[in-house]
C-alpha positions in Angstrom: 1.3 84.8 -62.4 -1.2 81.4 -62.8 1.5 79.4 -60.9 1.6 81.9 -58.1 -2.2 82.5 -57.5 -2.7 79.2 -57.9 -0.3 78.5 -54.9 -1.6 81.6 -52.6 -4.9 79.7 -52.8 -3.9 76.5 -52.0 -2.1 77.5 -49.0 -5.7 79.7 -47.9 -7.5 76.6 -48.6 -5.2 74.8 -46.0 -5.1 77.6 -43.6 -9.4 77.8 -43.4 -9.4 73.9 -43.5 -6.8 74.0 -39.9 -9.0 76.8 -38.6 -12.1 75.0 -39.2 -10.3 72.4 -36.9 -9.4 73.9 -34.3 -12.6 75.7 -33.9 -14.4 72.3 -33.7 -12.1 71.0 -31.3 -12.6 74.1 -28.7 -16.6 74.0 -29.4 -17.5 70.5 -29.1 -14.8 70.0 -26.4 -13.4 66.7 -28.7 -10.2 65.5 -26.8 -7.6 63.0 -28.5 -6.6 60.3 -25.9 -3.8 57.7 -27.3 -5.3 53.6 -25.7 -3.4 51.9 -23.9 -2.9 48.4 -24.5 -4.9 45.8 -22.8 -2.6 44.5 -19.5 -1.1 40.7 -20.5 -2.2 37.7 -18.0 0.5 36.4 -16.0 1.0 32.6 -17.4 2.9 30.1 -15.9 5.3 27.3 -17.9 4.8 23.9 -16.5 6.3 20.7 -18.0 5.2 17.2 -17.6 8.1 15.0 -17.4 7.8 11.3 -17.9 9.9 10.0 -14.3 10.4 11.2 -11.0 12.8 10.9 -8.6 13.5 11.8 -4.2 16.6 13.8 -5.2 15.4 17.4 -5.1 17.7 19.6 -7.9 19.6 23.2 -6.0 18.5 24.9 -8.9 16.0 24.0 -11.4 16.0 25.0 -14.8 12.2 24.7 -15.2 8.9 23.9 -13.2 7.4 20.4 -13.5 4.7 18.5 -12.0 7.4 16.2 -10.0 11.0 17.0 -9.0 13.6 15.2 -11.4 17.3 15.6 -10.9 18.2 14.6 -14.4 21.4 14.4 -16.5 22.4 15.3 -19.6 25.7 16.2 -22.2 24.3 19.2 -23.4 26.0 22.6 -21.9 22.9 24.7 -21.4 19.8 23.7 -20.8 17.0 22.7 -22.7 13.4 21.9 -22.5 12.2 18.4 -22.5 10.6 17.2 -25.7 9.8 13.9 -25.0 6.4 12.7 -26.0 4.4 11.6 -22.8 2.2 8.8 -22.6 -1.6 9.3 -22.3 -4.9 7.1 -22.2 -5.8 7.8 -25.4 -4.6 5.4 -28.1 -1.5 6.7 -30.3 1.2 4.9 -33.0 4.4 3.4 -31.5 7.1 5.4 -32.2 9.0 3.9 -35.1 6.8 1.3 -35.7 4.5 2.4 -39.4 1.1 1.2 -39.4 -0.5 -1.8 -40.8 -3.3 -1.6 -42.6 -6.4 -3.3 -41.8 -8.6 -5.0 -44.3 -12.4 -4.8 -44.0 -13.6 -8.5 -42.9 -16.9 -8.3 -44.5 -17.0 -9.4 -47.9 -17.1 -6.7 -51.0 -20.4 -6.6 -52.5 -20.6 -8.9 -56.0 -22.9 -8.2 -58.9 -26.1 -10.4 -58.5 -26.6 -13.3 -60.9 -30.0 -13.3 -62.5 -31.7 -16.4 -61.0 -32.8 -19.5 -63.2 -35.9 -21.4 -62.6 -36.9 -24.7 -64.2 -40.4 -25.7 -64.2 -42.5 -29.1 -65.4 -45.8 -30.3 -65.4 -45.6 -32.7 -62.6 -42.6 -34.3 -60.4 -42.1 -37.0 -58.2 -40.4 -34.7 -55.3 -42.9 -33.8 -52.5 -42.5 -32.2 -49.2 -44.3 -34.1 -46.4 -46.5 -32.1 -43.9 -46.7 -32.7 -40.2 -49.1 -35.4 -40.5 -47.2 -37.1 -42.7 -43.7 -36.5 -41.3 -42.4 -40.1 -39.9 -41.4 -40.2 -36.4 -38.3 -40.5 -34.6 -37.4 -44.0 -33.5 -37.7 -43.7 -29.8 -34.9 -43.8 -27.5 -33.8 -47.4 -26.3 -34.7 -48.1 -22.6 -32.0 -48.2 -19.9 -31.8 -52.2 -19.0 -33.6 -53.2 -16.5 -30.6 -54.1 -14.6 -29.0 -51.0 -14.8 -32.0 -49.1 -13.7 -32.4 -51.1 -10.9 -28.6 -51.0 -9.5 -29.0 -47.3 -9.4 -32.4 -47.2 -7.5 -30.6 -49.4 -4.8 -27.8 -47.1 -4.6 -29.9 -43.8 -4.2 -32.3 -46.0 -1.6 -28.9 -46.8 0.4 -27.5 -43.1 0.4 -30.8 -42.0 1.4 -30.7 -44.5 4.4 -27.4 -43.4 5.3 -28.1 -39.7 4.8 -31.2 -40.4 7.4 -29.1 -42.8 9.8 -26.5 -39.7 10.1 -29.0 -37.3 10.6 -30.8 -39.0 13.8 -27.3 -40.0 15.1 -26.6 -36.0 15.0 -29.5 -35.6 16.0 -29.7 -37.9 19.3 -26.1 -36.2 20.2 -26.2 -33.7 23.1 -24.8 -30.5 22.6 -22.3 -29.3 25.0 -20.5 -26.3 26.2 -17.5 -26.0 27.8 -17.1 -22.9 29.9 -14.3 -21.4 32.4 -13.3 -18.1 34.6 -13.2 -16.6 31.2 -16.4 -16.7 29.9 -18.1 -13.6 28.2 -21.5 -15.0 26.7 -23.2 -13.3 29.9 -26.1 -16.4 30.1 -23.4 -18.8 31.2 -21.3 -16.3 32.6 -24.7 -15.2 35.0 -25.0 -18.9 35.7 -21.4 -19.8 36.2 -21.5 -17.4 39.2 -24.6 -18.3 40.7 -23.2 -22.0 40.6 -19.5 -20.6 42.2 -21.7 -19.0 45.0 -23.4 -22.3 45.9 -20.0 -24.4 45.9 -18.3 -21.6 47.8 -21.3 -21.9 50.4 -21.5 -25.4 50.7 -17.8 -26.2 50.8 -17.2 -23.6 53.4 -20.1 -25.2 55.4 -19.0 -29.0 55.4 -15.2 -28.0 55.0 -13.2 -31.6 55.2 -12.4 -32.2 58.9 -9.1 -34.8 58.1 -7.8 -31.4 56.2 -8.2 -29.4 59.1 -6.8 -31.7 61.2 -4.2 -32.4 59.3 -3.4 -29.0 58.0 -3.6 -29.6 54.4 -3.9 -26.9 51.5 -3.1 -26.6 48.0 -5.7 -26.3 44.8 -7.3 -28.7 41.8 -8.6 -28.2 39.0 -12.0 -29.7 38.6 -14.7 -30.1 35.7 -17.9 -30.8 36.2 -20.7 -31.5 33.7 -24.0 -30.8 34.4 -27.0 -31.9 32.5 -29.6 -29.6 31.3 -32.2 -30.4 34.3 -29.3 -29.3 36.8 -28.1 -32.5 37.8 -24.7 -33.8 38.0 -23.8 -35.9 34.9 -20.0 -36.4 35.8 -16.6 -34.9 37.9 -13.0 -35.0 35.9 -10.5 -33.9 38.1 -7.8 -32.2 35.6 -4.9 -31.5 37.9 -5.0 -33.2 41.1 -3.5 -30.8 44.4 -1.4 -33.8 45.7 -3.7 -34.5 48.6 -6.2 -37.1 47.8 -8.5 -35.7 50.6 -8.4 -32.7 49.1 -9.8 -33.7 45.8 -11.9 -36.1 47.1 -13.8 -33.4 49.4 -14.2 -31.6 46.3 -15.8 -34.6 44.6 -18.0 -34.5 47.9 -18.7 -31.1 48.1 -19.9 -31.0 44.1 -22.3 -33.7 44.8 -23.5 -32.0 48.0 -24.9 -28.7 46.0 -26.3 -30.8 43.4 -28.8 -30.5 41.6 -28.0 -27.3 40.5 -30.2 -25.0 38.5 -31.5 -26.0 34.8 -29.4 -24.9 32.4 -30.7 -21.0 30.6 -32.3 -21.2 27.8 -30.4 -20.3 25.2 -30.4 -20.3 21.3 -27.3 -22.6 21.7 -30.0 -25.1 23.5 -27.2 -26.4 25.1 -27.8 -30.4 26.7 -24.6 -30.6 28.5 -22.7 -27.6 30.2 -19.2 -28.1 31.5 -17.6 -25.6 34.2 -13.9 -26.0 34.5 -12.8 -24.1 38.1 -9.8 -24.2 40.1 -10.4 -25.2 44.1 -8.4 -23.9 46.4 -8.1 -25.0 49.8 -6.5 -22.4 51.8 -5.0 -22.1 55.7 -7.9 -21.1 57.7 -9.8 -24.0 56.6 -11.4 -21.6 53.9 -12.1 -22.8 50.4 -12.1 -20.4 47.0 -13.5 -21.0 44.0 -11.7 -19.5 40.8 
């Protein structure tokens, strides 16, 4: 009868507990909810591999930094597992490493030190005062020392000779139809106007008469007051008149203008043109 009772009350002990429960859960409105699992990153596999090549694979097997169409005897395939090199310092493979020995010296036990003393001794250190001197230096002989101030006065002599030579040289400039500095190109074609003028004006009378034509090539250097220094002609037409009326005609329209002042400062300019005589007693100045 204890056994029974005993179990009728357990099992109303349970019952009230449940009810209790349920009640709580309808009055305070408590709801279980099961929690999902926080959602997993997508990550992506890449693998560093050590070579590259232009061959690009059908089908890779994995995703790398470069494409590599690589070999191997295996069947399937694996992942690489070779160790990569990097900038930071690591063992050679297969090689074990050396030890290093500290260069400073291991500390040693210090010796007590001994001192000896006397009265009096003949040992003395000597002070500045009493410090001999050096023996001076021995003098270069006077020979020596006079060869050498005869070969520095003759280098300087011939330093200054070379520099009043360079000096006294005029500086020239050769100039043609191509020209771009636009100071000597400015005055190239105010002097081509004036030959062009003067030519034209006192044209040779022995070409027209005779019907000659053909072109030279002419240089002329003119000093920097304008005048005429000197007449080259380069290539001759074939016709001495011919490039002896340009000879004329060059000394007809000089002087010519001073030379511009430029940072050059130019003493000698020289004008290279071609002359052409042409049918219609016309001359052109290129």
């Amino acid at each position: 009868m204890s056994d029974a009772s005993v179990g009728s009350g357990d099992r109303l002990g349970v019952t009230f507990l449940f009810s209790i429960i349920v009640h709580a859960v309808v009055a305070l409105g408590i709801v279980f909810e099961f929690e999902k699992a926080a959602p997993r990153l997508p990550a992506l596999d890449v693998i560093l591999v050590q070579s590259a090549n232009s061959e690009k694979p059908d089908r890779a097997d994995f995703i790398a930094q470069a494409s590599n169409s690589g070999g191997g005897e295996a069947e399937r395939a694996h992942r690489p597992t070779q160790p990569l090199s990097s900038p930071l310092p690591k063992p050679t493979p297969g090689i074990a490493p050396v030890p290093l020995e500290d260069g400073a010296p291991r500390p040693s036990t210090a010796t007590p030190t001994r001192l000896l003393t006397q009265r009096s001794s003949s040992y003395g250190v000597p002070d500045e005062r009493q410090a001999p001197q050096a023996d001076p230096r021995p003098d270069v002989a006077p020979a020596e020392t006079e060869q050498r101030r005869l070969e520095m006065a003759r280098l300087a002599q011939e330093i200054q000779r070379e520099s009043e030579q360079y000096a006294k040289r005029p500086k020239r400039k050769y100039i043609s139809a191509n020209t771009e500095e636009y100071e000597f190109a400015a005055y190239m074609r105010a002097w081509v106007a004036r030959i062009e003028r003067i030519g034209n004006l006192n044209y040779p009378d022995e070409a027209r008469r005779r019907q000659l034509h053909g072109q030279l090539v002419l240089t002329v250097a003119i000093q920097r007051d304008g005048s005429v220094k000197s007449i080259d002609v380069i290539q001759s037409s074939g016709h001495k008149v011919l490039d002896h009326a340009a000879i004329r005609i060059t000394h007809l329209a000089a002087p010519f203008p001073p030379l511009p002042d430029t940072r050059e400062k130019v003493d000698e300019l020289y004008i290279s043109r071609t002359w052409q005589f042409l049918p219609g007693d016309i001359l052109r100045n290129r």
